[in-house]
N, C-alpha and C positions, 0 to 999 in steps of 0.2 A: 696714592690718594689724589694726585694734581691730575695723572693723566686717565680717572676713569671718566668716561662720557657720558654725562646728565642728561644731554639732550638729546631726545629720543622723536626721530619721524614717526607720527601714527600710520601713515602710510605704506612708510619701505622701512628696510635695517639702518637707514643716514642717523648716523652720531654724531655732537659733536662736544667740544669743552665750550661755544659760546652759543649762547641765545641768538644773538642777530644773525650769526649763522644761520641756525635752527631756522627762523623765522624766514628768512630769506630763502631756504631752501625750498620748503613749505610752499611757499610764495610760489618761487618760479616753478616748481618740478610738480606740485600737486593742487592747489587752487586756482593757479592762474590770474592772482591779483595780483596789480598793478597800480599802485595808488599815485605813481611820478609819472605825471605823463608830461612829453615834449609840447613845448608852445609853437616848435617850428613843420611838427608834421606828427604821424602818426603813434608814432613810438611810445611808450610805457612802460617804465622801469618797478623790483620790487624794491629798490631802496633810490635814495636819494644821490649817495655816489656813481651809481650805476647809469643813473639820466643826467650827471654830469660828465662823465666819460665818454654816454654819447654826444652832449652839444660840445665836444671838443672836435669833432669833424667838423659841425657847422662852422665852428670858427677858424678851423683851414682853411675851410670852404670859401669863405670872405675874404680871408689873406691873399688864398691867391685869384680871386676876381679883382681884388683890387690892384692887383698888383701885374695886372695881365691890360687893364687900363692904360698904363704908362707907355 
């Protein structure tokens, strides 16, 4: 019962046991929304973790600008 997959791609055969999955799959692989977009450049993510993971460069990025100063 736990491991049969509810969620179902209208698109392709993608299953899965979560929704935010579902959703996100959705997202990136068949509509193309993007509703997290970056404040530092072009980028747009379909969840919110996803365009945190990217401005995790940016703030390397700074680290070592900053630190190339010294």
């Amino acid at each position: 019962m736990h491991s049969e997959k509810k969620w179902h791609c209208e698109f392709c055969d993608y299953k899965t046991n979560q929704k935010q999955e579902w959703e996100n799959h959705t997202k990136q692989n068949h509509t193309m929304e993007r509703p997290f977009k970056c404040d530092q450049c072009d980028f747009a993510a379909v969840s919110e973790i996803r365009l945190k993971i990217h401005k995790v460069g940016f703030e390397d990025s700074s680290l070592i600008e900053q630190n190339a100063q010294f």
